[in-house]
C-alpha positions as CSV (number, residue, x, y, z in Angstrom):
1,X,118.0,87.3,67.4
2,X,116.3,84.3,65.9
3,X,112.5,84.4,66.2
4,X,110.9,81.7,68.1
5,X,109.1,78.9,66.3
6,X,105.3,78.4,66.8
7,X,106.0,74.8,68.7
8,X,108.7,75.9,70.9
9,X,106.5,79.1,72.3
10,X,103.6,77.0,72.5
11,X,105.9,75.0,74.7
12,X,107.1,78.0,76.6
13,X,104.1,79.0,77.0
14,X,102.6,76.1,78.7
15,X,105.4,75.9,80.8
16,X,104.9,79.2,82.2
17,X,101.3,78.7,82.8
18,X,101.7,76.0,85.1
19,X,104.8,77.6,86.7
20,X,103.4,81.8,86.7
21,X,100.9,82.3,88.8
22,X,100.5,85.5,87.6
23,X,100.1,84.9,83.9
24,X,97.9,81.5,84.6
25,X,95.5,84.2,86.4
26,X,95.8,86.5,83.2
27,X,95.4,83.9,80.9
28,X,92.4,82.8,82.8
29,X,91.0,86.5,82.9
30,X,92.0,87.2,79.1
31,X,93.1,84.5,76.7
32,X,92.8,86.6,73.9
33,X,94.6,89.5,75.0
34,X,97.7,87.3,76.6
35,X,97.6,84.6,73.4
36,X,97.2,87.9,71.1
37,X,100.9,89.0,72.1
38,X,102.5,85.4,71.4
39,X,103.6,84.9,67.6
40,X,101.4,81.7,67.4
41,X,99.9,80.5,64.1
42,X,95.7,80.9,64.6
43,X,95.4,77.2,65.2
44,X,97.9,77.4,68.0
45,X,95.9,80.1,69.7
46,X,92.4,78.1,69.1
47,X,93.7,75.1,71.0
48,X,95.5,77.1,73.4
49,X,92.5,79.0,74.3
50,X,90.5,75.8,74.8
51,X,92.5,75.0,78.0
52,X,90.2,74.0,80.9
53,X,91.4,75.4,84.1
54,X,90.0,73.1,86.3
55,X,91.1,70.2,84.4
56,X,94.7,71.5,84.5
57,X,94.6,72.3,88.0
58,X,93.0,68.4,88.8
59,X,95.9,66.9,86.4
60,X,98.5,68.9,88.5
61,X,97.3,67.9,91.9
62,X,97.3,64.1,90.4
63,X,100.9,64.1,89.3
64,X,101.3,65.1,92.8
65,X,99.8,62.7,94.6
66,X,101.5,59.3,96.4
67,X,101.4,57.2,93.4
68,X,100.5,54.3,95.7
69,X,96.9,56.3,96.4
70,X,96.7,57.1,93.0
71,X,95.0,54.7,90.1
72,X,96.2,54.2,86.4
Protein backbone atom coordinates (compact mmCIF):
# COMPACT_ATOMS: atom_id res chain seq x y z
CA UNK A 1 0.00 0.00 0.00
CA UNK A 2 1.22 3.42 -1.08
CA UNK A 3 1.86 5.77 1.76
CA UNK A 4 -0.11 8.81 1.92
CA UNK A 5 1.45 12.12 0.97
CA UNK A 6 1.71 14.96 3.59
CA UNK A 7 -0.95 17.31 1.49
CA UNK A 8 -3.51 14.68 0.93
CA UNK A 9 -3.56 13.61 4.90
CA UNK A 10 -3.55 17.09 5.81
CA UNK A 11 -6.58 17.17 3.57
CA UNK A 12 -8.08 14.04 5.21
CA UNK A 13 -7.45 15.28 8.11
CA UNK A 14 -9.32 18.45 7.96
CA UNK A 15 -12.01 16.75 6.51
CA UNK A 16 -12.50 14.60 9.32
CA UNK A 17 -12.32 17.31 11.83
CA UNK A 18 -15.17 19.01 10.63
CA UNK A 19 -17.10 15.78 9.86
CA UNK A 20 -15.92 13.48 13.44
CA UNK A 21 -17.22 14.74 16.21
CA UNK A 22 -15.25 12.49 18.12
CA UNK A 23 -11.80 13.33 16.88
CA UNK A 24 -12.55 17.29 16.61
CA UNK A 25 -13.19 16.82 20.58
CA UNK A 26 -9.68 14.81 20.68
CA UNK A 27 -8.04 17.09 18.64
CA UNK A 28 -9.33 19.91 20.74
CA UNK A 29 -8.22 17.99 24.07
CA UNK A 30 -4.72 16.83 22.57
CA UNK A 31 -3.37 18.16 19.34
CA UNK A 32 -0.16 16.78 19.97
CA UNK A 33 -1.02 13.43 20.76
CA UNK A 34 -3.77 13.05 17.66
CA UNK A 35 -1.26 15.22 14.99
CA UNK A 36 1.69 12.98 16.66
CA UNK A 37 0.05 9.70 14.91
CA UNK A 38 -0.39 11.45 11.34
CA UNK A 39 2.81 11.09 9.03
CA UNK A 40 2.86 14.97 8.55
CA UNK A 41 6.10 16.93 7.87
CA UNK A 42 6.69 19.28 11.29
CA UNK A 43 5.41 22.35 9.49
CA UNK A 44 2.17 20.50 8.69
CA UNK A 45 1.66 19.71 12.34
CA UNK A 46 2.61 23.61 13.48
CA UNK A 47 -0.13 24.97 11.31
CA UNK A 48 -2.42 22.34 12.00
CA UNK A 49 -2.09 22.75 15.66
CA UNK A 50 -2.78 26.49 15.30
CA UNK A 51 -6.42 25.85 14.38
CA UNK A 52 -8.80 28.04 16.40
CA UNK A 53 -11.89 26.20 17.42
CA UNK A 54 -14.15 28.86 17.71
CA UNK A 55 -13.20 30.37 14.51
CA UNK A 56 -13.91 26.96 12.77
CA UNK A 57 -17.01 26.45 14.47
CA UNK A 58 -18.20 30.42 13.48
CA UNK A 59 -17.00 29.78 9.70
CA UNK A 60 -19.13 26.49 9.75
CA UNK A 61 -22.30 27.98 11.07
CA UNK A 62 -21.72 30.92 8.27
CA UNK A 63 -21.56 28.60 5.29
CA UNK A 64 -24.74 27.53 6.74
CA UNK A 65 -26.56 30.35 6.93
CA UNK A 66 -29.41 31.82 4.21
CA UNK A 67 -27.06 33.53 2.04
CA UNK A 68 -29.60 36.32 1.66
CA UNK A 69 -28.95 37.12 5.77
CA UNK A 70 -25.52 36.64 5.23
CA UNK A 71 -22.84 39.62 4.06
CA UNK A 72 -19.73 39.23 1.69
Amino acid sequence: MAKAMPQETVESFLGRILTDGTLRERFFSRPSVELGRLDLLEHERDSLRKLDRVRLLVELLAERLDPRIVRG
